[in-house]
C-alpha positions in Angstrom: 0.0 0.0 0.0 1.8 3.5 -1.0 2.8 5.5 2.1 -0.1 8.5 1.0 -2.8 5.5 2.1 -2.2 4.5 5.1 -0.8 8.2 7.0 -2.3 8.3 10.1 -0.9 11.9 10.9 -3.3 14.5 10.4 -0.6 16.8 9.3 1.1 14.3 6.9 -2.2 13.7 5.3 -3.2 17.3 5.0 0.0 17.6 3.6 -0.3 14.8 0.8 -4.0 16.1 -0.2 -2.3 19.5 -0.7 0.3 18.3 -2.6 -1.6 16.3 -4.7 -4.0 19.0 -5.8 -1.1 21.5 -6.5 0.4 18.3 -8.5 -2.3 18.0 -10.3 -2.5 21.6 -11.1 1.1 22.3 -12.4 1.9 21.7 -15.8 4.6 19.1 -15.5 5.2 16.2 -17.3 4.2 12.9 -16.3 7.8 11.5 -15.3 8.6 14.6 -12.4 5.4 14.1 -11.2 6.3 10.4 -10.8 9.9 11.6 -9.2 7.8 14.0 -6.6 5.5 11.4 -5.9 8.4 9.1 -4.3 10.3 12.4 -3.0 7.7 12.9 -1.4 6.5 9.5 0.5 10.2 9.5 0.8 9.9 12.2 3.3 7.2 11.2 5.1 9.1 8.0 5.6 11.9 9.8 6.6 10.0 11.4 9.3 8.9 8.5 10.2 12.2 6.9 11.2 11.5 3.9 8.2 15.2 5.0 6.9 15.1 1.7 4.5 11.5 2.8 2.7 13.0 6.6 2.5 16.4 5.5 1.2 14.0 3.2 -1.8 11.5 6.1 -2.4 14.6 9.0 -2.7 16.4 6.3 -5.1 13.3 6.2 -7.9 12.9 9.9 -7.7 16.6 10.1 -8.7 15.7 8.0 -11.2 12.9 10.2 -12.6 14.1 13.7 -11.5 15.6 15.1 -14.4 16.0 18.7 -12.4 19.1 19.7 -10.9 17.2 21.6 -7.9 15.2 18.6 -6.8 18.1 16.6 -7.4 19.8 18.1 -5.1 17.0 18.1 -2.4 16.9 14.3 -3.0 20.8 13.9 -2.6 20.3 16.1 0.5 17.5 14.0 2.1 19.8 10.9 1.3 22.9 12.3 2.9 20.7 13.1 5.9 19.6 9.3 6.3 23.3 8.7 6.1 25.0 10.7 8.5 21.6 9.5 10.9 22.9 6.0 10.8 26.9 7.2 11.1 27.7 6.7 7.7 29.6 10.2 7.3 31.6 9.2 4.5 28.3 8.1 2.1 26.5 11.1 3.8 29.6 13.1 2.6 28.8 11.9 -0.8 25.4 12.9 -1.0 25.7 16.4 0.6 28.7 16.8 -2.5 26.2 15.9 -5.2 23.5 18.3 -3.7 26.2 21.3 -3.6 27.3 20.9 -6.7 24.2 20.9 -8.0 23.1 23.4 -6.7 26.0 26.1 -5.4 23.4 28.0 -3.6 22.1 25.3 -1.0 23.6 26.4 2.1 22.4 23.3 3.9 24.2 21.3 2.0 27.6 23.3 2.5 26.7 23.5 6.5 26.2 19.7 6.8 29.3 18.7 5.2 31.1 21.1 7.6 29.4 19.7 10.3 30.9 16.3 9.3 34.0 17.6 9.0 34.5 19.6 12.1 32.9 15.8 13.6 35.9 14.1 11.9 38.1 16.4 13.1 37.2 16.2 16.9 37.6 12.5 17.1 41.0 12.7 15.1 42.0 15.5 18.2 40.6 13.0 21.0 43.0 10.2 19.6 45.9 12.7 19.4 46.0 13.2 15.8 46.5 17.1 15.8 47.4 17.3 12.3 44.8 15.3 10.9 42.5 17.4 13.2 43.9 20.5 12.3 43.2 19.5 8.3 39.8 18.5 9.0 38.4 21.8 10.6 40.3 23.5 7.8 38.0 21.7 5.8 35.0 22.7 8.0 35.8 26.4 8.3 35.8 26.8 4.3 32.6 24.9 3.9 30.7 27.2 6.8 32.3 29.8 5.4 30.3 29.2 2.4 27.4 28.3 4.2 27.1 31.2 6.1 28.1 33.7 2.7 25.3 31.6 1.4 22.6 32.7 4.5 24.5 35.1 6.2 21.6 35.4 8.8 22.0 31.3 9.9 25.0 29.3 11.2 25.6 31.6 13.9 27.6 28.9 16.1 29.3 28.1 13.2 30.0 31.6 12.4 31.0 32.2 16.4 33.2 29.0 15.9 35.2 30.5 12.7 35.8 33.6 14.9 36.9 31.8 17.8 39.2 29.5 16.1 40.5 32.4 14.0 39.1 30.7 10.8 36.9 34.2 10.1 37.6 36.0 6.9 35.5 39.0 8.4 34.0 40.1 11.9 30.2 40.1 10.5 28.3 38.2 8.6 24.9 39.5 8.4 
């Protein structure tokens, strides 16, 4: 039975019946209303916690989506199931894909930082202070995007590139 049938959530289904009128409404073709059909029980799965059902649903929209801007929500969603189940590297991955495809997602540019600066604290717990060192290098130039991105958001992030002496300016926003 598709996810839309059996939503028990009041919000989830008000959220389906909307999106399936305003589907039905928008002159697309056939094939991306397929891809948002799946994106979107892919997200309700999501928010669900059935990670397995999310991960299948994202994976046929990519396989429909022929538009770089959903793509990269897709890749996004993927990369967030990912880094859930601490798989940073294949999370990594994802958040990549989304980026490039789409240079202005500052999500996508914040979560791979976030993964990084995570890298780089466990290399500084087991004494690897270079390693450490390269990883929130890595970190800082991805918030930094992130934040020229949304220059209202990230404001840890944006404290932590001041702190660390990783700021290319006092204010962002």
């Amino acid at each position: 039975m598709p996810r839309t049938q059996r939503n028990d959530n009041f919000i989830d289904k008000s959220f389906t019946v909307m999106a399936d009128i305003i589907l039905k409404a928008l002159p697309v073709n056939k094939r991306a209303k397929e891809a948002f059909v799946y994106y979107r029980d892919g997200m309700s799965a999501q928010a669900d916690g059935e990670y397995a059902e999310a991960l299948d649903n994202y994976y046929e929209a990519l396989k429909l989506e022929d538009d770089a801007n959903d793509r990269s929500y897709i890749l996004f969603n993927i990369g967030l199931i990912h880094a859930s189940n601490g798989e940073h590297e294949k999370a990594l991955e994802y958040y990549e894909q989304a980026a490039e495809l789409n240079p202005t997602y500052s999500s996508a540019f914040n979560n791979i930082a976030v993964i990084y600066h995570y890298q780089g604290e466990r290399a500084k717990e087991t004494g690897q202070v270079e390693e450490a060192e390269a990883l929130f290098d890595k970190a800082a130039e991805y918030w930094k995007q992130a934040v020229r991105l949304a220059p209202n958001n990230y404001l840890e992030a944006q404290n932590w590139l001041k702190i660390t002496g990783r700021s290319e300016m006092d204010v962002y926003f």
